[in-house]
Biotite code that builds the C-alpha atoms (Angstrom):
import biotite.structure as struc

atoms = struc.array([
    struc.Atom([87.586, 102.903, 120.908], chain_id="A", res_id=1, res_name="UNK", atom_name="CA", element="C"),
    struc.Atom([89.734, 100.012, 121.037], chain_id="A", res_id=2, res_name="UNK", atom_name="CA", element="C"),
    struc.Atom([89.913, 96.341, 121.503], chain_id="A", res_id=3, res_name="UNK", atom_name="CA", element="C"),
    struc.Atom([93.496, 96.285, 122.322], chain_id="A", res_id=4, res_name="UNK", atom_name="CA", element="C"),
    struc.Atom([93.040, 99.419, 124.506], chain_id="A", res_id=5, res_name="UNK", atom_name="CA", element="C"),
    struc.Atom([93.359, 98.137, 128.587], chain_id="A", res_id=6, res_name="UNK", atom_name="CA", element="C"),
    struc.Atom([92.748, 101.829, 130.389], chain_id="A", res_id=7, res_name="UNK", atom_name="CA", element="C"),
    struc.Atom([91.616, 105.472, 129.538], chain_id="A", res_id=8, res_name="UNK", atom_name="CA", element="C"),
    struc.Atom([93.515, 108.236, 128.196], chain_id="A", res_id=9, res_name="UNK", atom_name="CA", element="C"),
    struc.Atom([93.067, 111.802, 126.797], chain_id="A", res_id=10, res_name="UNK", atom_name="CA", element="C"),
    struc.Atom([95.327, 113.749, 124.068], chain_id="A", res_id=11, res_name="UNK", atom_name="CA", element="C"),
    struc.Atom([94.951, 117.236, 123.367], chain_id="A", res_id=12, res_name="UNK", atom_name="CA", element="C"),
    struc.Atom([96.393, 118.109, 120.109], chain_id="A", res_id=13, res_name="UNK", atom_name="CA", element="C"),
    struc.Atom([98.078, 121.049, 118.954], chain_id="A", res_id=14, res_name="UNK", atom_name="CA", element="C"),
    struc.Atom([94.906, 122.283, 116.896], chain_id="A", res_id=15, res_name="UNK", atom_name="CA", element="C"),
    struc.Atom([92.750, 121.867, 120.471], chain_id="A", res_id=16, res_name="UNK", atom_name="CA", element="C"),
    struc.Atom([91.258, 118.555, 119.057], chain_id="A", res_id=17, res_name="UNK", atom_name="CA", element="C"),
    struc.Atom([89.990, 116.803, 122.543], chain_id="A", res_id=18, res_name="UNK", atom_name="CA", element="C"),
    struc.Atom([90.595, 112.546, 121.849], chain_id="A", res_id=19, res_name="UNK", atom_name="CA", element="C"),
    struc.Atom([89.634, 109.942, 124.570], chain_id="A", res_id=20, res_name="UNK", atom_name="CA", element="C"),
    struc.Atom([90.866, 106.550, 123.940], chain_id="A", res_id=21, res_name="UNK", atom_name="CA", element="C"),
    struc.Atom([89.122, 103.612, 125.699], chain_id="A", res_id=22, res_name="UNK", atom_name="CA", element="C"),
    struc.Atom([89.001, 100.363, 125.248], chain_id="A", res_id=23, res_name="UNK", atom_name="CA", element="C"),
    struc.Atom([85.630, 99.313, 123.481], chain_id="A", res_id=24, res_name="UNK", atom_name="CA", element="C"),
    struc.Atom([83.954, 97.524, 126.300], chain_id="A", res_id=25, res_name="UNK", atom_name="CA", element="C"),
    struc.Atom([84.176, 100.733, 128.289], chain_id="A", res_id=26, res_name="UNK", atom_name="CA", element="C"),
    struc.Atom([80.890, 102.267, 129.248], chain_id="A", res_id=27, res_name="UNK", atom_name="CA", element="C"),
    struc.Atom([80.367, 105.771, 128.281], chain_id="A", res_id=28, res_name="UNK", atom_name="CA", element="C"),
    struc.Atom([79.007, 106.691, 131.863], chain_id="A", res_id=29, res_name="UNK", atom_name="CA", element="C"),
    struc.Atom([82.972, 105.597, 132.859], chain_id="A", res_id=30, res_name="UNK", atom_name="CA", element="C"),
    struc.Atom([84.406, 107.685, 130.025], chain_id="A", res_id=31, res_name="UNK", atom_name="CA", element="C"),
    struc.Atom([82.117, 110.659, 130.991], chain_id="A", res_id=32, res_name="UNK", atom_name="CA", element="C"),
    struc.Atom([83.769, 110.722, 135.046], chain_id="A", res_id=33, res_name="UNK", atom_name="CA", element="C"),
    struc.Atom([87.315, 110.151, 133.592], chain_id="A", res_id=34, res_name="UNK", atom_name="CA", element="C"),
    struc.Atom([86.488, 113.454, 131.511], chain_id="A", res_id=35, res_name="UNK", atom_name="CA", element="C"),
    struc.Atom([85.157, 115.094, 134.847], chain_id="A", res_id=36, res_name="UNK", atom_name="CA", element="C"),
    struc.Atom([88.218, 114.187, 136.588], chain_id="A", res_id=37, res_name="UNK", atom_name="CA", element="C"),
    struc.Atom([90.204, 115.227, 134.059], chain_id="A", res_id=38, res_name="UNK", atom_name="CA", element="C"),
    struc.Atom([88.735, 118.869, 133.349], chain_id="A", res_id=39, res_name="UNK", atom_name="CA", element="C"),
    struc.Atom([91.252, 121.059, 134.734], chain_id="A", res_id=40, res_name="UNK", atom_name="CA", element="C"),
    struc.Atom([94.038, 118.736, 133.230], chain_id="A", res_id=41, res_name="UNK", atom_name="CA", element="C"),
    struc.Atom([92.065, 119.614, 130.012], chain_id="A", res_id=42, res_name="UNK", atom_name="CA", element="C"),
    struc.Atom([91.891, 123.479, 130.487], chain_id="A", res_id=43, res_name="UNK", atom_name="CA", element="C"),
    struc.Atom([95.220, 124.106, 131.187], chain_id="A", res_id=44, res_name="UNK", atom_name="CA", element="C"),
    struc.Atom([96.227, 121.911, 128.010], chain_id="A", res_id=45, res_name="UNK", atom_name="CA", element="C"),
    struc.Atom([93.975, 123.994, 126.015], chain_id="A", res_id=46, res_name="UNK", atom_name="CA", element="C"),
    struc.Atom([95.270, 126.895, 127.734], chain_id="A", res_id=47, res_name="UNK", atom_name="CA", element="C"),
    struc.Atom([99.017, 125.991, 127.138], chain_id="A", res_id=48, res_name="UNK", atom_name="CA", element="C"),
    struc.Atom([98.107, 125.705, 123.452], chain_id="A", res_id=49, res_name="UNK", atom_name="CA", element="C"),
    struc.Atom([96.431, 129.071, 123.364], chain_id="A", res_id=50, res_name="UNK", atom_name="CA", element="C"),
    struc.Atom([99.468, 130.419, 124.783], chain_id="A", res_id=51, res_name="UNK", atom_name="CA", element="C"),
    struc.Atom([101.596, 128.683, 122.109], chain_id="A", res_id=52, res_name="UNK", atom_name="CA", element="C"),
    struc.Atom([99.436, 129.982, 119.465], chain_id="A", res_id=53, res_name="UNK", atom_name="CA", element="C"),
    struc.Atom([100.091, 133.783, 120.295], chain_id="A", res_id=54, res_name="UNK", atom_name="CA", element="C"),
    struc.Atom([103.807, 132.824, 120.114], chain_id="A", res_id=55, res_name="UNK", atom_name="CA", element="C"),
    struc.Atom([104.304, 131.887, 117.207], chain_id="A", res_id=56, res_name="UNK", atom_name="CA", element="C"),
    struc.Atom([103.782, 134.911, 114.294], chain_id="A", res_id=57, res_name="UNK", atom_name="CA", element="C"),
    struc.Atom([102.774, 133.761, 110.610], chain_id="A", res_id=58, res_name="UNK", atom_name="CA", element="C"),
    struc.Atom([105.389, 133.774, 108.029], chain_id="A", res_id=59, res_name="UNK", atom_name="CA", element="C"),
    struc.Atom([106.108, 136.052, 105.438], chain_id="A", res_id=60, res_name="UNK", atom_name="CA", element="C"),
    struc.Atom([108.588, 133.770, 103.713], chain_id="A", res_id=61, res_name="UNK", atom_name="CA", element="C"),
    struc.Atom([111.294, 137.002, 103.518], chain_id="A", res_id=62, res_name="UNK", atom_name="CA", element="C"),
    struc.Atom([115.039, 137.797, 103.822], chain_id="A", res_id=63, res_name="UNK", atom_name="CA", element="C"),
    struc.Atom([115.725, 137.718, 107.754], chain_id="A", res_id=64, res_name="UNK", atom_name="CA", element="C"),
    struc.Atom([112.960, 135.286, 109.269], chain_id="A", res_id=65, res_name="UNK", atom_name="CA", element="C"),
    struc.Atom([113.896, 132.687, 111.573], chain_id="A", res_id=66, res_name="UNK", atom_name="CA", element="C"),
    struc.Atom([113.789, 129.108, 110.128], chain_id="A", res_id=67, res_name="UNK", atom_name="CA", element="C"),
    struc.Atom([114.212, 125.580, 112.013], chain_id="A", res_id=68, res_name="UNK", atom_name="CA", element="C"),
    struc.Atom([116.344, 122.493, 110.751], chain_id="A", res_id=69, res_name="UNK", atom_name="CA", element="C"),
    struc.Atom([117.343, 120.166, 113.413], chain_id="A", res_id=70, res_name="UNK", atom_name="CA", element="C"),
    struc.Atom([116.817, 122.184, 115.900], chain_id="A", res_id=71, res_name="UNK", atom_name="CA", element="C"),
    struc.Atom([119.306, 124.796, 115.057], chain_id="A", res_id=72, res_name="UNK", atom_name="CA", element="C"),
    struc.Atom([117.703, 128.495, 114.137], chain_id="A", res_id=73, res_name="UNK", atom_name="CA", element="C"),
    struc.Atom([118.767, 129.839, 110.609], chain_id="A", res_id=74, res_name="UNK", atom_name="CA", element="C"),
    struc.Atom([117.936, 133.194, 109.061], chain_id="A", res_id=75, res_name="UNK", atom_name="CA", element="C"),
    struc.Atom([116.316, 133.243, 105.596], chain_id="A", res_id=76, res_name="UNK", atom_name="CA", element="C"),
    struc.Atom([117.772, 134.232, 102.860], chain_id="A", res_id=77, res_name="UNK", atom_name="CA", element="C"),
    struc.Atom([115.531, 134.864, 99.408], chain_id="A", res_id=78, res_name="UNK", atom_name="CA", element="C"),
    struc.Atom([117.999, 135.785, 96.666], chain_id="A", res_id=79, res_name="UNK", atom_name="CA", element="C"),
    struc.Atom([117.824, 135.907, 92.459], chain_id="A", res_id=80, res_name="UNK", atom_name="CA", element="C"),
    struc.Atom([119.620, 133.245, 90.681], chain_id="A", res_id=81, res_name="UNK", atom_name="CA", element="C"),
    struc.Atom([119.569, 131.180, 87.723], chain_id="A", res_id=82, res_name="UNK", atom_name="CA", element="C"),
    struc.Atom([117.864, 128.136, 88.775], chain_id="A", res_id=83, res_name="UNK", atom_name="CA", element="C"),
    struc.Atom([115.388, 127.776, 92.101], chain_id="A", res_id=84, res_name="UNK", atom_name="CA", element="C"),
    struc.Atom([117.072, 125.936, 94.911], chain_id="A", res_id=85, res_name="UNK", atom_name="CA", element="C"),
    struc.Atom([117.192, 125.975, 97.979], chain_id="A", res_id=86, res_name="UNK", atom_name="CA", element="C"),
    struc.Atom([121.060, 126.356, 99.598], chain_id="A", res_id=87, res_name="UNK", atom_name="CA", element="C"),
    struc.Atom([122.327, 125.510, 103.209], chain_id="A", res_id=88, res_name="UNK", atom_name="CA", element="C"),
    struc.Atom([124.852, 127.184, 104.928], chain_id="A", res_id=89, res_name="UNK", atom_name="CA", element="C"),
    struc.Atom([126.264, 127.756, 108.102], chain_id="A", res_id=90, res_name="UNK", atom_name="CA", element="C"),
    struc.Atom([123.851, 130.793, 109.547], chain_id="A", res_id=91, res_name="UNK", atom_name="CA", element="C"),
    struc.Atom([121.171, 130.592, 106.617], chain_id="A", res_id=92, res_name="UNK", atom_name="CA", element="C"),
    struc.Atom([119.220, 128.574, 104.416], chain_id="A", res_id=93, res_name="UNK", atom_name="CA", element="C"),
    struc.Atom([119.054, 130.562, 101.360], chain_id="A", res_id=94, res_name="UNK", atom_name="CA", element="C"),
    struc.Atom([116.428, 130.309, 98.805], chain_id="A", res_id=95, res_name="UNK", atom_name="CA", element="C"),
    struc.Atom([117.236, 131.093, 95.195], chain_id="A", res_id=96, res_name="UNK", atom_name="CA", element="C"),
    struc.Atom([114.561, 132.204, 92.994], chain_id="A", res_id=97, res_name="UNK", atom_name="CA", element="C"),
    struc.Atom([114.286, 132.747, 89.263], chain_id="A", res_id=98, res_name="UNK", atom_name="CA", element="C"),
    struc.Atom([114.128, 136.623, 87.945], chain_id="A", res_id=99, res_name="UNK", atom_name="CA", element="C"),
    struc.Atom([110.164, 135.501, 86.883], chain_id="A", res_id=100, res_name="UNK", atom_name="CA", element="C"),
    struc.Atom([109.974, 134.000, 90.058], chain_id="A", res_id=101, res_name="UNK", atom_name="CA", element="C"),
    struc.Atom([111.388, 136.527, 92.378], chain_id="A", res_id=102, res_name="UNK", atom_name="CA", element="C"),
    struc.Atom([109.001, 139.291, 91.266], chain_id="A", res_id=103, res_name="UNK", atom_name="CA", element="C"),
    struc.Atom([106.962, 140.300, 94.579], chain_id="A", res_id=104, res_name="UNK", atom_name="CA", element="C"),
    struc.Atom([103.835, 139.055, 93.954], chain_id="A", res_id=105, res_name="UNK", atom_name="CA", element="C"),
    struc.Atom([105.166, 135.696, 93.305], chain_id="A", res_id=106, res_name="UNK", atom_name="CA", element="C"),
    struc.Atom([108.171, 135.729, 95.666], chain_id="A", res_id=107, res_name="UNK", atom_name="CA", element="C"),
    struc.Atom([106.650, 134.214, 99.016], chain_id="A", res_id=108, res_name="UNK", atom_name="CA", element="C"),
    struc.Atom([104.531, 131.643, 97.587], chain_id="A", res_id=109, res_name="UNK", atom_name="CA", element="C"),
    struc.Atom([107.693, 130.395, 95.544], chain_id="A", res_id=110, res_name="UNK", atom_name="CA", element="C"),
    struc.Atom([109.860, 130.742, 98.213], chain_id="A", res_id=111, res_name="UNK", atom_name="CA", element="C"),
    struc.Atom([107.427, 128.641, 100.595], chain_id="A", res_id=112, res_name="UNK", atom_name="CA", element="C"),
    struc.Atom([107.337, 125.758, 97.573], chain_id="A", res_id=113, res_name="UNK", atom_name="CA", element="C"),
    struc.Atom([110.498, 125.390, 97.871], chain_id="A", res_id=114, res_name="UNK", atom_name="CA", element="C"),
    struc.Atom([111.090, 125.486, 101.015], chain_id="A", res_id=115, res_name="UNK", atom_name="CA", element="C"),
    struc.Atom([108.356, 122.328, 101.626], chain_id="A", res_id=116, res_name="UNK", atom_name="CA", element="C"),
    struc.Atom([110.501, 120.406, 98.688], chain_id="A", res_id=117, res_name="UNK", atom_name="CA", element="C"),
    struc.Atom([113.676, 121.271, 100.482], chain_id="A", res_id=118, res_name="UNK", atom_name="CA", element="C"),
    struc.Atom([112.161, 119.810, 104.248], chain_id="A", res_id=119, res_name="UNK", atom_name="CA", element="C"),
    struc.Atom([110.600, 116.909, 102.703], chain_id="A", res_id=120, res_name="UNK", atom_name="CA", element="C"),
    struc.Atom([114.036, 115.767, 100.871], chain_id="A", res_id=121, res_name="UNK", atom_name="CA", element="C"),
    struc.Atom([115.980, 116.319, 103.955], chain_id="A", res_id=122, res_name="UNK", atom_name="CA", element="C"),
    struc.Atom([113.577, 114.678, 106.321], chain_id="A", res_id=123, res_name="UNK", atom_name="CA", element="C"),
    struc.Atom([113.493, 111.570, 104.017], chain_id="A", res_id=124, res_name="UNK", atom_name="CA", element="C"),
    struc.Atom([117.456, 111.406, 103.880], chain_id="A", res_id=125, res_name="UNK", atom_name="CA", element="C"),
    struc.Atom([117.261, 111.885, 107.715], chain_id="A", res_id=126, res_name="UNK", atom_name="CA", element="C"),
    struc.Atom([114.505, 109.224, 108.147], chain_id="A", res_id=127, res_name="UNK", atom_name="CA", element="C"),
    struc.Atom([115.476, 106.640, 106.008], chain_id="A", res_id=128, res_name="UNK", atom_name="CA", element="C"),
    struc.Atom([119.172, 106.360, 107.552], chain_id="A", res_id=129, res_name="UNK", atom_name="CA", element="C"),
    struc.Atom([117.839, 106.562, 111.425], chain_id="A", res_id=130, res_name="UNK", atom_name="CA", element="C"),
    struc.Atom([115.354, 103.854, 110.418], chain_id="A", res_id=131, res_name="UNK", atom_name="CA", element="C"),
    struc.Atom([117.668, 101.478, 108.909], chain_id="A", res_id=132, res_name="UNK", atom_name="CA", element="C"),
    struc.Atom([119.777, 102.033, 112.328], chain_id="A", res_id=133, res_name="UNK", atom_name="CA", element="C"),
    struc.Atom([116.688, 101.611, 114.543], chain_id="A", res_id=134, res_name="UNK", atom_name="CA", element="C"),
    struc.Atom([115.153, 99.020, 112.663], chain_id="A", res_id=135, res_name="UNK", atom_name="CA", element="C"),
    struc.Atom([118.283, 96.534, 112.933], chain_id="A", res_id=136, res_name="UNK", atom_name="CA", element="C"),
    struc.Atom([118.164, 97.407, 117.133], chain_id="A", res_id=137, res_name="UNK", atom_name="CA", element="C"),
    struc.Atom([114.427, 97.098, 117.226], chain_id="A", res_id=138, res_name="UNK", atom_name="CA", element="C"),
    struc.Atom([114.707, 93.633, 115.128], chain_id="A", res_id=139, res_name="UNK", atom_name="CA", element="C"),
    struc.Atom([111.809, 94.793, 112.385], chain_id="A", res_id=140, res_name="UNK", atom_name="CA", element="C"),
    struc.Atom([111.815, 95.634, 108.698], chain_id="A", res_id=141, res_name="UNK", atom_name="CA", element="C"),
    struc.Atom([109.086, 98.170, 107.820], chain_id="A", res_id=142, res_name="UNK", atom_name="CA", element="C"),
    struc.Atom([107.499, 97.203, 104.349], chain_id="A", res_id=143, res_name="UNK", atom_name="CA", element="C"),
    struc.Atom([106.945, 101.562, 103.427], chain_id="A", res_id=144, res_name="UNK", atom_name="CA", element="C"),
    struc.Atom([108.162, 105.045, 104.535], chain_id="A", res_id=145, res_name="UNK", atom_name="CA", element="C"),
    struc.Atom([106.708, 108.061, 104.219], chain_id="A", res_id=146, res_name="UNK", atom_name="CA", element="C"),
    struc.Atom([106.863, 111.530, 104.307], chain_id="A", res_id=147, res_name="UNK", atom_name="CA", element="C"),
    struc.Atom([104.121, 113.884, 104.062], chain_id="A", res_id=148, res_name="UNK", atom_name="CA", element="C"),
    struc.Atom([101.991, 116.529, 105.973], chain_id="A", res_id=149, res_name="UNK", atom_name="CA", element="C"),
    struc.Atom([99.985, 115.293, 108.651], chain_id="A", res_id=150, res_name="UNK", atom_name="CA", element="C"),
    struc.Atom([97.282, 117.574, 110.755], chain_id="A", res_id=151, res_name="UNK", atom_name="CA", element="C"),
    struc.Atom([97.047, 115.604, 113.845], chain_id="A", res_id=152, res_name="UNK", atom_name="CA", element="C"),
    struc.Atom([99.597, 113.572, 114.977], chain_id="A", res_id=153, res_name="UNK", atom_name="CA", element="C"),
    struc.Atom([103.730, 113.547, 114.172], chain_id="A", res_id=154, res_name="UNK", atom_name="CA", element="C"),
    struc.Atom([104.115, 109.795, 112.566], chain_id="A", res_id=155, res_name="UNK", atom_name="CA", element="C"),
    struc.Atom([102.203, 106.862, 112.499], chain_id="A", res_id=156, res_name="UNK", atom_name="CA", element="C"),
    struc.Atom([103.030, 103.112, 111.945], chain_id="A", res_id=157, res_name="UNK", atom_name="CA", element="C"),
    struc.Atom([100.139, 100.694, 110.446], chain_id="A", res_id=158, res_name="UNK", atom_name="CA", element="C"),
    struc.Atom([99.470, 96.597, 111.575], chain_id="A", res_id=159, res_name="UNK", atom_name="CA", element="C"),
    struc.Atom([101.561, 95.809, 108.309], chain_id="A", res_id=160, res_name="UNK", atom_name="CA", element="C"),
    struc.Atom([104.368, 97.765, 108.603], chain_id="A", res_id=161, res_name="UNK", atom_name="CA", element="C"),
    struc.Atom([104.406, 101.003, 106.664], chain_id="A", res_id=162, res_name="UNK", atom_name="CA", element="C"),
    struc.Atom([105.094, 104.235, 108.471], chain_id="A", res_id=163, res_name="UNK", atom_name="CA", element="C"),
    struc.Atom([104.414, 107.819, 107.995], chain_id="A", res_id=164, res_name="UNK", atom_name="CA", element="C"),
    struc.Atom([106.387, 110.176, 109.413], chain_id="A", res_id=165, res_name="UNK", atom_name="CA", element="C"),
    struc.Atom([105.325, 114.534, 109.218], chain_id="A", res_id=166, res_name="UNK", atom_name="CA", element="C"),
    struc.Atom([107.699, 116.409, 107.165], chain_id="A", res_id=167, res_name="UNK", atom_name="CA", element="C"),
    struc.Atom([108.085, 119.007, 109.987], chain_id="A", res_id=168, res_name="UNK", atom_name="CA", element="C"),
    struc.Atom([109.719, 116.816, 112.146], chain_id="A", res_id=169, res_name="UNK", atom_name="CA", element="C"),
    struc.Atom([112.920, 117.839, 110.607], chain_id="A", res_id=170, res_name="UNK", atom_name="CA", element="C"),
    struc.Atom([112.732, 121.153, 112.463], chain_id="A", res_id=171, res_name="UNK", atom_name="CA", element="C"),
    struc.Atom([112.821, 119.353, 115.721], chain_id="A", res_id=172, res_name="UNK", atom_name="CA", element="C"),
    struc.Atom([116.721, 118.255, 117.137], chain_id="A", res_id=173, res_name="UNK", atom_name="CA", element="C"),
    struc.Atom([118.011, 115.066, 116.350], chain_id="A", res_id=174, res_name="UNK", atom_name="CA", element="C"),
    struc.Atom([117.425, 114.104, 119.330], chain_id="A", res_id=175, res_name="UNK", atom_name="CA", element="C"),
    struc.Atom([114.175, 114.605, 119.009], chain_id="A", res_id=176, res_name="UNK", atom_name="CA", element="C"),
    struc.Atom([113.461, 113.015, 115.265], chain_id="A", res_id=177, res_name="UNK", atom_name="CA", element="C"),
    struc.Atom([115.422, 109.451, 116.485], chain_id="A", res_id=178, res_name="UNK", atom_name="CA", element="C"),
    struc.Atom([112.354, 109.403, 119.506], chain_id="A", res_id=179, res_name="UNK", atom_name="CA", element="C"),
    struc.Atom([109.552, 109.902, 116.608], chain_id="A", res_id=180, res_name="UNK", atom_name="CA", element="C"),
    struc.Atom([111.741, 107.306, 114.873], chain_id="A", res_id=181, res_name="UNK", atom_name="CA", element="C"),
    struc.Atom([111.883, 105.106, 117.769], chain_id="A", res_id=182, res_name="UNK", atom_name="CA", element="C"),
    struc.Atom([108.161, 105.528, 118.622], chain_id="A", res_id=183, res_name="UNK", atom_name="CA", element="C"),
    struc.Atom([106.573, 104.065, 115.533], chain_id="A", res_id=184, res_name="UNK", atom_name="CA", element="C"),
    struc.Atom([109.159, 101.395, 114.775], chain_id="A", res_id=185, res_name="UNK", atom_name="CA", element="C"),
    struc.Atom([108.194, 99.994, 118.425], chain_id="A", res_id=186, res_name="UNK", atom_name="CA", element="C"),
    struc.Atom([104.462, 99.898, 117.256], chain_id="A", res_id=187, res_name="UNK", atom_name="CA", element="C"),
    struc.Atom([105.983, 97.231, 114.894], chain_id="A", res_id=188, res_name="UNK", atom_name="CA", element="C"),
    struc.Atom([106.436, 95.023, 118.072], chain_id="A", res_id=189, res_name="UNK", atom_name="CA", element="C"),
    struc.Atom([103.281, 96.274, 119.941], chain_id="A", res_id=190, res_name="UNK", atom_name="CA", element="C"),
    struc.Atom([100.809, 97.982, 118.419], chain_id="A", res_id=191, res_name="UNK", atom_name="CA", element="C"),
    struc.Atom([99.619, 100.015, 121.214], chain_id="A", res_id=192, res_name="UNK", atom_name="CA", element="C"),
    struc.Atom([100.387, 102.536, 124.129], chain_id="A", res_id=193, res_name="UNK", atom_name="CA", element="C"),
    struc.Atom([101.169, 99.513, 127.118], chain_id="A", res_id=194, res_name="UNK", atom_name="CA", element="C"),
    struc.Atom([103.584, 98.783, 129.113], chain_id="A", res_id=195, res_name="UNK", atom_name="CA", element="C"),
    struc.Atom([105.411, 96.451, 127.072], chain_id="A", res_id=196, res_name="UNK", atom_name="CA", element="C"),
    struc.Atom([105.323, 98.882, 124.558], chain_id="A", res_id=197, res_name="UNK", atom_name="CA", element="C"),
    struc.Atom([106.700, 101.915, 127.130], chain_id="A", res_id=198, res_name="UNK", atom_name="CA", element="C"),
    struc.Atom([109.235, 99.443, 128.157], chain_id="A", res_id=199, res_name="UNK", atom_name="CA", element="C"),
    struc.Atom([110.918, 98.771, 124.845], chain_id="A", res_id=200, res_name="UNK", atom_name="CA", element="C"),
    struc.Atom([111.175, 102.127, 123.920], chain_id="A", res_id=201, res_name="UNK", atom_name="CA", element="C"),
    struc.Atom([112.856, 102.755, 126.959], chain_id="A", res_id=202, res_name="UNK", atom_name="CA", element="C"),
    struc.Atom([115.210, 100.393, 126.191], chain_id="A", res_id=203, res_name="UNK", atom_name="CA", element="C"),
    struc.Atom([116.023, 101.854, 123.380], chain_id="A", res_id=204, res_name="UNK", atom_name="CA", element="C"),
    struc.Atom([116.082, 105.659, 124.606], chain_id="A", res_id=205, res_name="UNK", atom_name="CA", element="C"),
    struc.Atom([116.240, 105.861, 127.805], chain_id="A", res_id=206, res_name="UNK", atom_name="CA", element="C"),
    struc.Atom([115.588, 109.242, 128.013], chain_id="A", res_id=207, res_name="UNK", atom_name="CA", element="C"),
    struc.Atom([112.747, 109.282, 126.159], chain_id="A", res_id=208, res_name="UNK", atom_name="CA", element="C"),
    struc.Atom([110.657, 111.231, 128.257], chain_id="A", res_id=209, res_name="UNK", atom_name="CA", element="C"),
    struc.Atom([112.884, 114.076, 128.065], chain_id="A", res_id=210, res_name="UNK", atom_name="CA", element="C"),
    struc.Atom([112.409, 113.973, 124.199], chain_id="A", res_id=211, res_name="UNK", atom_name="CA", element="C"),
    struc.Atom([108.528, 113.712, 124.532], chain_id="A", res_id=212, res_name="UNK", atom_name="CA", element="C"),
    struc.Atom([108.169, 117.015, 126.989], chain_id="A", res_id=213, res_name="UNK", atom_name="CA", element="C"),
    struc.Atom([110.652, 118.772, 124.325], chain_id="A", res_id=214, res_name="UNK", atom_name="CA", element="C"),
    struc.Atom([107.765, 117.975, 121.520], chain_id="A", res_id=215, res_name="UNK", atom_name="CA", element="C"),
    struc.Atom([105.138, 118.690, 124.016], chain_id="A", res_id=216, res_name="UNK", atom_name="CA", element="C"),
    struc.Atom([106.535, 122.338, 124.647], chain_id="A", res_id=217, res_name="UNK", atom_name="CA", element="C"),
    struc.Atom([107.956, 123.319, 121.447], chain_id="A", res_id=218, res_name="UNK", atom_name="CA", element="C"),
    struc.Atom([106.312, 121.191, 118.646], chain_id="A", res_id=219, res_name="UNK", atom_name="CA", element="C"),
    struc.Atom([103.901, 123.663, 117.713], chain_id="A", res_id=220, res_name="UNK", atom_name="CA", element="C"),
    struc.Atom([107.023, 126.021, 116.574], chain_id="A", res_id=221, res_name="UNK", atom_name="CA", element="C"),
    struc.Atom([107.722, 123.340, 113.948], chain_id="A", res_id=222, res_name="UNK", atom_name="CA", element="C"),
    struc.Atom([106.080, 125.070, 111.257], chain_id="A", res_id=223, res_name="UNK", atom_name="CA", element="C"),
    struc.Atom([106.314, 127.033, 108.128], chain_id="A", res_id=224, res_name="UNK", atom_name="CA", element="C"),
])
């Protein structure tokens, strides 16, 4: 609950985690008929993600798997090399392994390692120049960024000013990573889900709704 918090709301999150937010003064006999009324908005979310789930096969971190990077599809490539790294071209994103490394016990683990270090690195290059754009727009200064892995949620911006943003979000389009962008750098100005809040994003992106169903319908492909 929360003091801020003016109405009801209900997210369903990728990992079929059920959250109500209400404000705190809100009796739980009101929360418990705003989850009645929203049960079969509830089951189909749960559904969708279901759905989603089957989709999407688990990795086996070899030559010829699909890979995301701003929302473009690449093909893996694992090859032997001198030195690990991790190599982008055009149609692949090649991973180069070490003869010690690239022996097949060892090969997917090492391949997903470096793969993570790769993400991270590009999604803090990405970040860090969309924020200083934003950020002069938006008329705020955030005091931190971050990137790391996060479970539940795709960024989040605290009351003083330091932001964490998932790693993964690097997979999405561009498009896509300057709305996450947008999103918590707005929380900088109101630090909730109002109107005020809604409307300044807007301003920004005026499409942003568009961006939000892409993440709704494809964000649980962003994955390794």
């Amino acid at each position: 609950m929360s003091a801020r918090r003016k109405t009801l709301s209900i997210t369903v999150h990728p990992d079929n985690r059920v959250i109500v937010h209400a404000p705190a003064t809100c009796p739980r006999v009101s929360i418990a008929r705003f989850l009645e009324q929203k049960s079969d908005w509830i089951r189909k979310a749960l559904q969708t993600n279901l759905q989603r789930g089957r989709r999407v096969r688990e990795k086996r971190f070899e030559t010829g798997e699909t890979l995301l990077y701003l929302g473009k599809e690449y093909s893996l490539r694992v090859e032997q090399a001198n030195q690990p790294e991790v190599v982008l071209t055009d149609e692949h994103i090649c991973v180069r392994l070490c003869a010690k490394d690239a022996q097949a016990g060892k090969a997917p683990s090492k391949v997903k390692e470096l793969l993570m270090e790769w993400y991270v690195s590009r999604a803090m290059t990405e970040v860090r120049e969309k924020i200083a754009l934003y950020s002069a727009r938006i008329g705020v200064s955030p005091r931190q960024i971050t990137i790391k892995s996060l479970k539940s949620r795709w960024g989040s911006c605290s009351v003083s000013g330091r932001i964490s943003l998932a790693w993964n979000i690097i997979m999405a389009p561009e498009s896509v990573v300057d709305y996450l962008i947008v999103h918590e750098l707005c929380h900088m100005v109101h630090h909730d889900h109002s109107a005020p809040y809604w409307s300044l994003v807007r301003t920004i992106l005026p499409d942003h709704l568009q961006r939000r169903k892409w993440l709704r319908e494809n964000g649980s492909h962003l994955w390794l």
